[in-house]
Structure formats: C-alpha cells, structure tokens
C-alpha positions as a Markdown table, in Angstrom:
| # | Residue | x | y | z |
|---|---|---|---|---|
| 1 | Unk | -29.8 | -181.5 | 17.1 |
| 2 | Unk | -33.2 | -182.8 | 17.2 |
| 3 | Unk | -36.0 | -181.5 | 19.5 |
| 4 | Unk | -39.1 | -184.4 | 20.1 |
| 5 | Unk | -40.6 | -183.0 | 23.0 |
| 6 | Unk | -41.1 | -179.3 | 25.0 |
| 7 | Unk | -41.7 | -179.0 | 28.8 |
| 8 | Unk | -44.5 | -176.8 | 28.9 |
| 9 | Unk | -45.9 | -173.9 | 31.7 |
| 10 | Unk | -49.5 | -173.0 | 32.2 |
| 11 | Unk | -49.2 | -169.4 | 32.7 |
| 12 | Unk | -51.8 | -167.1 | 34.3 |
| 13 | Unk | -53.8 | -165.5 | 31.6 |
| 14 | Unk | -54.3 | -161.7 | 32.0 |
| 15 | Unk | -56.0 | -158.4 | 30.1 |
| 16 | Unk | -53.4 | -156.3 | 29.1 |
| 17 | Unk | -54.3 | -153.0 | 29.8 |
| 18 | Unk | -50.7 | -151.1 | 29.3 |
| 19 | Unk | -48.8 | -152.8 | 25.9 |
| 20 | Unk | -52.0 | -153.5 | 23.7 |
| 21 | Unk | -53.4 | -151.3 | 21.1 |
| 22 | Unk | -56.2 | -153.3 | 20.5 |
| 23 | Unk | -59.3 | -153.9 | 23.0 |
| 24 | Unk | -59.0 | -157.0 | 25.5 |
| 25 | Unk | -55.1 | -157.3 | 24.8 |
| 26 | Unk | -54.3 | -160.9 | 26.0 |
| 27 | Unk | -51.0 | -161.4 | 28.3 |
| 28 | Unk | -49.5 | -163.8 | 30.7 |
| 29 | Unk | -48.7 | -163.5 | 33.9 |
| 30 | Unk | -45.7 | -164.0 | 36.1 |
| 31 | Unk | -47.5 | -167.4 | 37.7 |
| 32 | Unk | -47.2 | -170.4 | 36.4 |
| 33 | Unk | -48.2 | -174.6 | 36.5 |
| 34 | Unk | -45.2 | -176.7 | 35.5 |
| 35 | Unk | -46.7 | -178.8 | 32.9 |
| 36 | Unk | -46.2 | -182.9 | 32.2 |
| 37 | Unk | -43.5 | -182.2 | 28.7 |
| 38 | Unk | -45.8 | -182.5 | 25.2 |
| 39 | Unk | -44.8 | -184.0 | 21.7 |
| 40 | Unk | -44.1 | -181.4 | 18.9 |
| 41 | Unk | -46.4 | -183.2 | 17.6 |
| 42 | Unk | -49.5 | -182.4 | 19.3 |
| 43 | Unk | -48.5 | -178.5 | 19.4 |
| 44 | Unk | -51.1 | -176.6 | 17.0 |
| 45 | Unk | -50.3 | -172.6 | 16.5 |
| 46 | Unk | -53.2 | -170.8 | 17.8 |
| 47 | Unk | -55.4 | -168.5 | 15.8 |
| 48 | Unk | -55.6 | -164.7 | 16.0 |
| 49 | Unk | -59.2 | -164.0 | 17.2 |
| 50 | Unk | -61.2 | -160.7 | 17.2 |
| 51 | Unk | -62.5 | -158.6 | 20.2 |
| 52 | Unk | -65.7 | -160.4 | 20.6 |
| 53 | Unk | -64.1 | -163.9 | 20.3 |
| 54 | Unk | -61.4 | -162.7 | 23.3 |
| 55 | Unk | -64.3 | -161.5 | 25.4 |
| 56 | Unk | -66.0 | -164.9 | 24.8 |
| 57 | Unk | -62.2 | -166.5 | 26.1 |
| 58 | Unk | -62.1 | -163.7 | 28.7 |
| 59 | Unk | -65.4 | -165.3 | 30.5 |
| 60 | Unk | -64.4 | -168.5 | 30.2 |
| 61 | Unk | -61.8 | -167.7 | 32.1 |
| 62 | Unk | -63.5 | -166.0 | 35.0 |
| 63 | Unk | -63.3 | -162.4 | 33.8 |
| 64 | Unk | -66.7 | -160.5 | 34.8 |
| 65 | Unk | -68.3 | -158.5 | 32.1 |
| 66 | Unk | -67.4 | -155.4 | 34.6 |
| 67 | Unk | -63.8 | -156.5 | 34.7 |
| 68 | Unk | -63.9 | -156.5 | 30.7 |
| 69 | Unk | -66.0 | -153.0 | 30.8 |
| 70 | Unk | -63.0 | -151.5 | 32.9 |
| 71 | Unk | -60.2 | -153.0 | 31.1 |
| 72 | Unk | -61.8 | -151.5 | 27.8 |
| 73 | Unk | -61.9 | -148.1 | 29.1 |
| 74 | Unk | -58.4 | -148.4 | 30.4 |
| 75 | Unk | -57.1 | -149.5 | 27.0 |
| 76 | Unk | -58.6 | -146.4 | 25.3 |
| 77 | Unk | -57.0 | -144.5 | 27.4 |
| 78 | Unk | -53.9 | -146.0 | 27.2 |
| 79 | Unk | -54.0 | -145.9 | 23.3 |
| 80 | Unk | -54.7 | -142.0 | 23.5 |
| 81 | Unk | -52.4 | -141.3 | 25.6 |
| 82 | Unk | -49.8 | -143.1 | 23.4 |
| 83 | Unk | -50.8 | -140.9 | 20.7 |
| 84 | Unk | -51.2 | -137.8 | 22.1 |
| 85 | Unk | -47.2 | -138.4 | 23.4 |
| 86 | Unk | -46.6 | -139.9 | 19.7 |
| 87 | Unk | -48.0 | -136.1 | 18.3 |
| 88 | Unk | -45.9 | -134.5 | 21.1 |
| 89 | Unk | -42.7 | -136.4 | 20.2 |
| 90 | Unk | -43.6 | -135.7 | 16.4 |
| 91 | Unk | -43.7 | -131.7 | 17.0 |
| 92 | Unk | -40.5 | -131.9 | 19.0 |
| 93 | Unk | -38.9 | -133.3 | 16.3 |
| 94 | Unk | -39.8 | -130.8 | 13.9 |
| 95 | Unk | -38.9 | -127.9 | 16.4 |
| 96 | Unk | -35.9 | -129.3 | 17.0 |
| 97 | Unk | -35.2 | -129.4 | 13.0 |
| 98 | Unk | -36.7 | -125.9 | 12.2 |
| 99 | Unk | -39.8 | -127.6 | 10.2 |
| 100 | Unk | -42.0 | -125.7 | 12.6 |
| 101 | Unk | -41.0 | -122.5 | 11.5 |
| 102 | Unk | -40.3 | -123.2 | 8.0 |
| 103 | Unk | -44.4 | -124.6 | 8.1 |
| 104 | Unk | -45.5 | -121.3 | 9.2 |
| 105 | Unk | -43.4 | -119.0 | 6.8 |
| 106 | Unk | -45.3 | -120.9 | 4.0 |
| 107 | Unk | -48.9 | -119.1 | 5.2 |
C-alpha cells in the first residue's frame, strides 16, 4: 500500500486551558474547513516552540493579550490543582499501605 496524498482539515485553533502543563497549551477545536488533499510531499513536521513564540502565534491568530493573560492564570491553576490532587493521591497510597504510619514511628 502506497499513500501519495492526505485530505487535510483546517481545524479551529484554541488555548488549552484544562490538558496542558505548560503556559499557552495549543489545541484544536471541534470546527473544521475541509481542505483541497496535499502531496506527502509538501507536509513539513512542525517545530516545538516556547511560550513567547506561542503567544507571538496566539496574536496572529486573533487572541487578545487579555485573552492570553486569562488563559495563563487559568493554566496555573489548573497545574496546581493537578498537583495538589497528585500529593493527595500520593498520601492515600501510602495510608492505604501503612507507609504513613511506619514514617512516623521512625521520629
């Protein structure tokens, strides 16, 4: 089997806020362009870029610097919040397997 071409969809492009642990996650939508189909060819992989580089897409885009400013402060507190439940799930753990106790006998 042999593959020469791709149909391609141009999603909507969107700051994740919920599955990202880094600042100005990228995601895609559920909307979506059908696209004419593209040569494997002409397909370059895309580049990993760092926060100030996604901003810099993130405008381009249409994003205000506000609507970057909120989605930053609702990553951080997304990313707590998944550690604070990580530490929680941690301790459980241990209770559950008598380390908790057996960490206090040793003071």
């Amino acid at each position: 089997m042999r593959f020469d071409t791709v149909a391609v969809r141009k999603y909507e492009r969107i700051i994740d806020v919920e599955n990202s642990d880094i600042d100005l996650g990228l995601a895609i939508g559920w909307r979506y362009e059908e696209l004419e189909p593209v040569s494997l060819d002409s397909i370059q992989i895309a580049e990993a870029t760092d926060p100030v580089q996604r901003a810099r897409i993130f405008r381009t885009w249409g994003y205000t610097e506000e609507e970057l400013q909120n989605a930053r402060a609702i990553a951080r507190t997304t990313a707590r919040a998944k550690k604070w439940v990580s530490l929680k799930n941690r301790i459980r753990r241990k209770v559950k397997k008598g380390l908790w106790l057996d960490s206090f006998r040793k003071w």
